[in-house]
PDB file of N, CA, C and O in Angstrom:
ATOM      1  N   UNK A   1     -11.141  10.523  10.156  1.00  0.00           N
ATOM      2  CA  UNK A   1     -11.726  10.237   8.874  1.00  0.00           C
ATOM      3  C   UNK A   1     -11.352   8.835   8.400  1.00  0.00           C
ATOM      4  O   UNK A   1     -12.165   7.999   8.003  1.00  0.00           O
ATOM      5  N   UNK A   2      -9.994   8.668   8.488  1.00  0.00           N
ATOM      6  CA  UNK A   2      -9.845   6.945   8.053  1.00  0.00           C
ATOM      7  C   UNK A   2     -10.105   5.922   8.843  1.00  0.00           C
ATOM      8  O   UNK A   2     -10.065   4.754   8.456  1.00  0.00           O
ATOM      9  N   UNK A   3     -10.560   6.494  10.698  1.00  0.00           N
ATOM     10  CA  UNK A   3     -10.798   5.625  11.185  1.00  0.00           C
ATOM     11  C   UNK A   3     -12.404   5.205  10.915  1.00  0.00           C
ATOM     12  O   UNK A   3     -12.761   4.027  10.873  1.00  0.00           O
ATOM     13  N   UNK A   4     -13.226   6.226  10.756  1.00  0.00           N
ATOM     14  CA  UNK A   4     -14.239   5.832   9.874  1.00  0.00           C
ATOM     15  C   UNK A   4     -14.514   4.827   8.838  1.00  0.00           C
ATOM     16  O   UNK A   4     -15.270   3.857   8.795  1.00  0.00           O
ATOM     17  N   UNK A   5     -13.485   5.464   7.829  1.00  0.00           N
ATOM     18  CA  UNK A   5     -13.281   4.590   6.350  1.00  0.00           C
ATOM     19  C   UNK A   5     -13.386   3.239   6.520  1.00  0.00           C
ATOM     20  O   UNK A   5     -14.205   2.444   6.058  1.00  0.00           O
ATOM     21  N   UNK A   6     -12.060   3.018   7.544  1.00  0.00           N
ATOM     22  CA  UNK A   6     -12.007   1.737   7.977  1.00  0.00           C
ATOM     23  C   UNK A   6     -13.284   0.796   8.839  1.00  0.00           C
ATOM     24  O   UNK A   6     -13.375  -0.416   8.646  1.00  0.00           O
ATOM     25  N   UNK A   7     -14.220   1.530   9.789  1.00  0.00           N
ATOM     26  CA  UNK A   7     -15.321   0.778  10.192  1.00  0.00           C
ATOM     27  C   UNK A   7     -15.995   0.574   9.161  1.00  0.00           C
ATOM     28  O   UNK A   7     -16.288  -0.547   8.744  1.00  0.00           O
ATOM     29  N   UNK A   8     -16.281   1.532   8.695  1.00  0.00           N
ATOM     30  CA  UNK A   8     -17.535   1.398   6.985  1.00  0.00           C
ATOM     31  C   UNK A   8     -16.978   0.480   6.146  1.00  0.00           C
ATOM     32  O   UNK A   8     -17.701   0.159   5.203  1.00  0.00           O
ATOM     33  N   UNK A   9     -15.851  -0.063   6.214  1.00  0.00           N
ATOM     34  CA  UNK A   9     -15.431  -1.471   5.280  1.00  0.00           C
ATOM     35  C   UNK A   9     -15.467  -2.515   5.855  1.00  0.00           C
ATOM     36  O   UNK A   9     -16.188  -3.322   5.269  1.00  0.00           O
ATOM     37  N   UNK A  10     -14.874  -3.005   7.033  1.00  0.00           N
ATOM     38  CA  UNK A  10     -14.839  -3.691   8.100  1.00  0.00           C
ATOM     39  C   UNK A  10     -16.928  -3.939   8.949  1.00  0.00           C
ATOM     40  O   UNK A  10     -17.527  -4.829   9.553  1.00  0.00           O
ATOM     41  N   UNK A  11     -17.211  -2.680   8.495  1.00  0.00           N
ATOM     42  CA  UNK A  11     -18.697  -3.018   9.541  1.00  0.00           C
ATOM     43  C   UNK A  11     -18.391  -2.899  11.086  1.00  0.00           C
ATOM     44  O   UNK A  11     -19.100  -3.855  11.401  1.00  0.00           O
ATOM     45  N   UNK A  12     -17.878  -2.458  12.299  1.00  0.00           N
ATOM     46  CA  UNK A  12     -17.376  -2.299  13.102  1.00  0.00           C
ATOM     47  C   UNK A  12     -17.633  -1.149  14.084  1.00  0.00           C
ATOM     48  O   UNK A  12     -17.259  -0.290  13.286  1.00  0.00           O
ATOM     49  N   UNK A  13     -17.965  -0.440  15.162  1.00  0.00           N
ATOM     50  CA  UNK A  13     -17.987   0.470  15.440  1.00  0.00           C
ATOM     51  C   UNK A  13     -16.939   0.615  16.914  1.00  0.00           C
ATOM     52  O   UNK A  13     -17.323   0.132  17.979  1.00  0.00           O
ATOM     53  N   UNK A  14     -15.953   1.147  16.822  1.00  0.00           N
ATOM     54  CA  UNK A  14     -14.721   1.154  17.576  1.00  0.00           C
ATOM     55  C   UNK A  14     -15.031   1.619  19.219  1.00  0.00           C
ATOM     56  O   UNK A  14     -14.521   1.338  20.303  1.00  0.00           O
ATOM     57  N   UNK A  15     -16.370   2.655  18.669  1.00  0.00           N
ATOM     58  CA  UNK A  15     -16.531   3.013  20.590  1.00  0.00           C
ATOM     59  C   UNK A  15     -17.359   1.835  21.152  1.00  0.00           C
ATOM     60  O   UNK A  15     -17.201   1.554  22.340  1.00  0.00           O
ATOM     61  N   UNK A  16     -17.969   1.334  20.623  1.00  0.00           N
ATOM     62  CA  UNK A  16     -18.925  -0.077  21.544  1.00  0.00           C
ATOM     63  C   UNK A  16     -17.805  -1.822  21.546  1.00  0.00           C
ATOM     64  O   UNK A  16     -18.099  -2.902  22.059  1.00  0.00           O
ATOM     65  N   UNK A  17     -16.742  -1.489  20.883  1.00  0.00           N
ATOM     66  CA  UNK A  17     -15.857  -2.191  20.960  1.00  0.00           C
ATOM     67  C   UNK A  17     -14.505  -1.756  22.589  1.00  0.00           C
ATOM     68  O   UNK A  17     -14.077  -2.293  23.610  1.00  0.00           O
ATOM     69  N   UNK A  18     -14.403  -0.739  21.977  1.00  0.00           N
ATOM     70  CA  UNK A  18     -13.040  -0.440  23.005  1.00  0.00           C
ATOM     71  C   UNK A  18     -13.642   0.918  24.233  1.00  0.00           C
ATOM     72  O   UNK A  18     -14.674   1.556  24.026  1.00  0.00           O
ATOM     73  N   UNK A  19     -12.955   1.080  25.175  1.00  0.00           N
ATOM     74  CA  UNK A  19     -13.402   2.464  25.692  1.00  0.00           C
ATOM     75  C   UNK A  19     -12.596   3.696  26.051  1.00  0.00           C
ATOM     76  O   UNK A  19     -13.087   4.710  26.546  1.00  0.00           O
ATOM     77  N   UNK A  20     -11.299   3.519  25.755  1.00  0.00           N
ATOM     78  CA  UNK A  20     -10.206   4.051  25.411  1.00  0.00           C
ATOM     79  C   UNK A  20     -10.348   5.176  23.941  1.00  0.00           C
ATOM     80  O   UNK A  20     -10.909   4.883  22.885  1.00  0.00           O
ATOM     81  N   UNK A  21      -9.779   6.265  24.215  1.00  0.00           N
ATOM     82  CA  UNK A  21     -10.172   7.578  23.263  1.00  0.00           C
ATOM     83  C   UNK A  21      -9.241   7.168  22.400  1.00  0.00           C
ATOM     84  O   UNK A  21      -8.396   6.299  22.615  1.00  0.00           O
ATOM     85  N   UNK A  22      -9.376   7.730  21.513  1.00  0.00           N
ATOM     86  CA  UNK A  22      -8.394   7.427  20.169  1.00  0.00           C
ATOM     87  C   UNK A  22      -7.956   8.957  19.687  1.00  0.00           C
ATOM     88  O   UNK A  22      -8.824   9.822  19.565  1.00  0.00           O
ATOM     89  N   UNK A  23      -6.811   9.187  19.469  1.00  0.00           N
ATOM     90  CA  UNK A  23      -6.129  10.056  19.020  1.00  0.00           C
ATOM     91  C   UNK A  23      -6.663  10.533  17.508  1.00  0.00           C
ATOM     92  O   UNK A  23      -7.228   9.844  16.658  1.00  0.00           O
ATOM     93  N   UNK A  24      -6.365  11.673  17.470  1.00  0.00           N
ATOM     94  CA  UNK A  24      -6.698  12.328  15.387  1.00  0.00           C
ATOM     95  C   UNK A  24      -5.989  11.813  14.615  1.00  0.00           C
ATOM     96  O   UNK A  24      -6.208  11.523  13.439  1.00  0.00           O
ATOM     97  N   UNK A  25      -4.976  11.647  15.312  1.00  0.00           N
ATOM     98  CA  UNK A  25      -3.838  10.321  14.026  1.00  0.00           C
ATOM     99  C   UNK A  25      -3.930   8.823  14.680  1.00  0.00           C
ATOM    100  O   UNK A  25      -2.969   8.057  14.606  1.00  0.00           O
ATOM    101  N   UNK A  26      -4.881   8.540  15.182  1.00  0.00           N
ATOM    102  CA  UNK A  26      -4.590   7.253  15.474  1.00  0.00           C
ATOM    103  C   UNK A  26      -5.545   6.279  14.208  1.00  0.00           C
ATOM    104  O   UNK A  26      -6.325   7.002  13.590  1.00  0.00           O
ATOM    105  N   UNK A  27      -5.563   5.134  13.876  1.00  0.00           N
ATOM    106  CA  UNK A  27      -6.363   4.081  13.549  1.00  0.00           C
ATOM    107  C   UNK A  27      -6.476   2.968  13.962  1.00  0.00           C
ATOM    108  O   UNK A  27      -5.502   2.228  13.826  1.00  0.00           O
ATOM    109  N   UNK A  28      -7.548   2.511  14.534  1.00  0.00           N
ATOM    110  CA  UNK A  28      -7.270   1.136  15.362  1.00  0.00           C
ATOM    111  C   UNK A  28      -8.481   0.367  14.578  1.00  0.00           C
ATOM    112  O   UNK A  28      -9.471   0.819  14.002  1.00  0.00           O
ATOM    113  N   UNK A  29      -8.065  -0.838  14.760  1.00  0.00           N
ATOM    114  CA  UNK A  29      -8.729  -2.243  13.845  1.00  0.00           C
ATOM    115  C   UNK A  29      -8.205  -3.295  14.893  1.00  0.00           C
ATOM    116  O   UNK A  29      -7.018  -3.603  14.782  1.00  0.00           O
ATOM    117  N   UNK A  30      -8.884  -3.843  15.824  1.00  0.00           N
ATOM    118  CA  UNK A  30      -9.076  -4.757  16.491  1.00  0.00           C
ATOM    119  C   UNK A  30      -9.470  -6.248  15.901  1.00  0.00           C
ATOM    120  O   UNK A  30     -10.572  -6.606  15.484  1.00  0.00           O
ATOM    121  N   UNK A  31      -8.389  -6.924  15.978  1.00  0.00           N
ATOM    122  CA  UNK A  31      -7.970  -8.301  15.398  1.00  0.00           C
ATOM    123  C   UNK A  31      -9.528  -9.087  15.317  1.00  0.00           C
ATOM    124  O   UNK A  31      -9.838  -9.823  14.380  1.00  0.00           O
ATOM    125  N   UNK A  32     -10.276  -8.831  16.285  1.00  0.00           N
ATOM    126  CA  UNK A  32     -11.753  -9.954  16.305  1.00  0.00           C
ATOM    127  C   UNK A  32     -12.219  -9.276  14.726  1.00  0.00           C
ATOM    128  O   UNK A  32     -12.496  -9.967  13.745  1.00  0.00           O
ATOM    129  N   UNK A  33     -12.224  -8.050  14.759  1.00  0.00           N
ATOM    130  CA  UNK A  33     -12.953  -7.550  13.460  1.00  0.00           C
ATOM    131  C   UNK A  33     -11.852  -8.766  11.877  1.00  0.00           C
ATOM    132  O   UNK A  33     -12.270  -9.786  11.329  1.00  0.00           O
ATOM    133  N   UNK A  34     -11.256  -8.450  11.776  1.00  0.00           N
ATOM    134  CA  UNK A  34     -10.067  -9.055  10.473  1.00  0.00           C
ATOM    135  C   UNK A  34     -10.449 -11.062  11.041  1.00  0.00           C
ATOM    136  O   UNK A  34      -9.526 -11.724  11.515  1.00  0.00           O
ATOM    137  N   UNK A  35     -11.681 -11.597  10.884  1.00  0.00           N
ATOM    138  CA  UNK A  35     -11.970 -12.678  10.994  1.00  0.00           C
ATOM    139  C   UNK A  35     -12.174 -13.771  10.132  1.00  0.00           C
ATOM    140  O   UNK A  35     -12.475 -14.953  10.300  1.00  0.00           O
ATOM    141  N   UNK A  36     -11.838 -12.792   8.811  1.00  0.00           N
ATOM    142  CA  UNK A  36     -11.649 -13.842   7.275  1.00  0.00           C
ATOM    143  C   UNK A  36     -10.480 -13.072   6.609  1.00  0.00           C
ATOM    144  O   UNK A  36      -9.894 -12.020   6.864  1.00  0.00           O
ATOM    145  N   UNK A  37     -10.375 -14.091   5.586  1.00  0.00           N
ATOM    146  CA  UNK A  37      -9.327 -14.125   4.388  1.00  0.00           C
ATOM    147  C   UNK A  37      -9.970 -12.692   3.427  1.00  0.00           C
ATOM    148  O   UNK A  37      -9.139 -12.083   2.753  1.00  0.00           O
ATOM    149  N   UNK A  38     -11.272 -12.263   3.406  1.00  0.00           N
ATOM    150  CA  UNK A  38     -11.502 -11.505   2.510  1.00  0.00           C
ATOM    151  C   UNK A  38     -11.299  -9.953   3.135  1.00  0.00           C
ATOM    152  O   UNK A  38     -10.919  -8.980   2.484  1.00  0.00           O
ATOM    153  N   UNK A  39     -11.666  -9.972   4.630  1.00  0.00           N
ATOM    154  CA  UNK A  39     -11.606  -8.763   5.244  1.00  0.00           C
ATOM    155  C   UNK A  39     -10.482  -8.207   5.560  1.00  0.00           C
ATOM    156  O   UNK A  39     -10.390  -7.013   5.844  1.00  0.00           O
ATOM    157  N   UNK A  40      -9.249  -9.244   5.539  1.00  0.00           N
ATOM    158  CA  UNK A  40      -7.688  -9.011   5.546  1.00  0.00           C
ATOM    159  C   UNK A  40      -7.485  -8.502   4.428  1.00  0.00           C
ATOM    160  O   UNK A  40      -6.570  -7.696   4.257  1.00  0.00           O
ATOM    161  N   UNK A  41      -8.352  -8.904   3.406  1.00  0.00           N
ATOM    162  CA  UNK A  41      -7.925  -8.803   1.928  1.00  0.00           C
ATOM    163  C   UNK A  41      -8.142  -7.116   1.763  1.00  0.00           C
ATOM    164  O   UNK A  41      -7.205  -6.318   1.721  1.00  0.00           O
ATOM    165  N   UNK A  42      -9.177  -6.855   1.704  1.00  0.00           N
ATOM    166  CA  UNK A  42     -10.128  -5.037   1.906  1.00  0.00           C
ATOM    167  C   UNK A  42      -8.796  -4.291   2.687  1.00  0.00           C
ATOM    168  O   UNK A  42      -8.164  -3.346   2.215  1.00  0.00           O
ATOM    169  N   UNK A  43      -8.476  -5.098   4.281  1.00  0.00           N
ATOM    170  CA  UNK A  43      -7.707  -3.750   5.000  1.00  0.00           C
ATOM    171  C   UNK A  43      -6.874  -3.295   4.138  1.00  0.00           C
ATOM    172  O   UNK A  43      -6.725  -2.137   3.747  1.00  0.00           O
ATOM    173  N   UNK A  44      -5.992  -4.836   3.669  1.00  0.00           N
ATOM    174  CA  UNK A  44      -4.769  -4.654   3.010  1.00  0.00           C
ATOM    175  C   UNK A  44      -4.851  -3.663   1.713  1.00  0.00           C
ATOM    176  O   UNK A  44      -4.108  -2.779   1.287  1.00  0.00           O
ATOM    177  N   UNK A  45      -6.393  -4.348   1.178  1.00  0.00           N
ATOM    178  CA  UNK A  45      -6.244  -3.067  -0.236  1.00  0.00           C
ATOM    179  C   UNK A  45      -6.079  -1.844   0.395  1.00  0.00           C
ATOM    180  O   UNK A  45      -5.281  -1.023  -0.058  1.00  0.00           O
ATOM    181  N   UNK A  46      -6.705  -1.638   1.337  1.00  0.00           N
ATOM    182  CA  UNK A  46      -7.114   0.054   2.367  1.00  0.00           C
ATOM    183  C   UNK A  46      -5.595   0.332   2.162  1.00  0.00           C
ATOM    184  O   UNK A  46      -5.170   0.764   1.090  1.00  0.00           O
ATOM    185  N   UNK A  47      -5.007   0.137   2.945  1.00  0.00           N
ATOM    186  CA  UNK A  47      -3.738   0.222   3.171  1.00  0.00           C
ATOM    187  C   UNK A  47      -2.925   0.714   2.656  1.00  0.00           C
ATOM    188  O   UNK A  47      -2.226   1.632   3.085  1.00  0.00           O
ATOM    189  N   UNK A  48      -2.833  -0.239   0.817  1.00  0.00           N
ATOM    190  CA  UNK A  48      -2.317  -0.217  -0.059  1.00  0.00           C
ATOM    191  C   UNK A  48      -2.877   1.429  -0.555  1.00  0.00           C
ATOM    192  O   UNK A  48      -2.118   2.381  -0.737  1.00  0.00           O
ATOM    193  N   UNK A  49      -3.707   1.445  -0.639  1.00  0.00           N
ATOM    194  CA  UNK A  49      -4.480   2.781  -1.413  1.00  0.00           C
ATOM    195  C   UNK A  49      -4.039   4.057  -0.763  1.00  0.00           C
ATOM    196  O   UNK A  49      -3.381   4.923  -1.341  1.00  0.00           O
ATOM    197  N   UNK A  50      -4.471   4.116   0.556  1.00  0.00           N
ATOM    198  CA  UNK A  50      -3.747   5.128   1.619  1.00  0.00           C
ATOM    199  C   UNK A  50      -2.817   5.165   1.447  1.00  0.00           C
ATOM    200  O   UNK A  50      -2.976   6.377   1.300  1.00  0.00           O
ATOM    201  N   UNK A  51      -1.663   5.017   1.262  1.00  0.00           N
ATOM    202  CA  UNK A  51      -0.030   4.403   1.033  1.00  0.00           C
ATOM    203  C   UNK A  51       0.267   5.245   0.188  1.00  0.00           C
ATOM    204  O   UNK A  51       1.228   6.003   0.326  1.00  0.00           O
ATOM    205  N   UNK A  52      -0.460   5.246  -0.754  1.00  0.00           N
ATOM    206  CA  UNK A  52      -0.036   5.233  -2.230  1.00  0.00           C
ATOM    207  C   UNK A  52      -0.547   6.981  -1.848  1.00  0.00           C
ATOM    208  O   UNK A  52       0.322   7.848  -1.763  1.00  0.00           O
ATOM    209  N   UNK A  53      -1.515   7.200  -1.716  1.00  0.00           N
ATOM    210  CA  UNK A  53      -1.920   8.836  -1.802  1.00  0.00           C
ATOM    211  C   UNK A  53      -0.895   9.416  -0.697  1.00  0.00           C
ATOM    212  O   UNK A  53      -0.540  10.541  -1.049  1.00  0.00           O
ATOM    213  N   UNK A  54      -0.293   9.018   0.540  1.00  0.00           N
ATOM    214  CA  UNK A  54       0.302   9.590   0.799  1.00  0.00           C
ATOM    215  C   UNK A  54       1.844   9.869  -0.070  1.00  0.00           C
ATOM    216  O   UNK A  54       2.556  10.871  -0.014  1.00  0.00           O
ATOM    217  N   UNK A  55       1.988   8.974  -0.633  1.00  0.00           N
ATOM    218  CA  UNK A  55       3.570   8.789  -1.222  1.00  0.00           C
ATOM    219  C   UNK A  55       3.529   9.938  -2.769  1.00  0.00           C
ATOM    220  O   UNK A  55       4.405  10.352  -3.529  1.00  0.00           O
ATOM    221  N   UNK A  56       1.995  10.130  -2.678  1.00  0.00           N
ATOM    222  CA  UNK A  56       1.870  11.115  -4.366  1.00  0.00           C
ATOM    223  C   UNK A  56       1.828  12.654  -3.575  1.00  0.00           C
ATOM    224  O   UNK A  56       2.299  13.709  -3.998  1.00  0.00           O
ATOM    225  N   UNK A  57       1.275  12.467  -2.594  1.00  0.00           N
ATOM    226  CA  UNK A  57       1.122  13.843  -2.364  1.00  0.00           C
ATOM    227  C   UNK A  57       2.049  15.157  -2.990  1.00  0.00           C
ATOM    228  O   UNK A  57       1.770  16.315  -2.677  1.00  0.00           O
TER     229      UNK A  57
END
């Protein structure tokens, strides 16, 4: 689900990128995608936000 989240912000689709399976807890964001100052900016909010709901749970 967040690896989703994360393509749908980013624009990205991880299987036509990589070909390697990805785990249910995994999230991967491949450095070519994070190619500006603003899209670093989004992960980081991501991040920040996820963070935070886990720490309230």
């Amino acid at each position: 689900m967040v690896q989703k989240q994360i393509q749908g912000i980013l624009h990205f689709d991880i299987r036509e990128m990589r070909t390697f399976p990805l785990k249910n807890n995994e999230v991967y964001v491949p450095f070519e995608v994070i190619d500006s100052k603003e899209k670093f900016q989004l992960l980081k909010e991501f991040i920040q936000e996820e963070y935070a709901n886990f720490v309230n749970r």
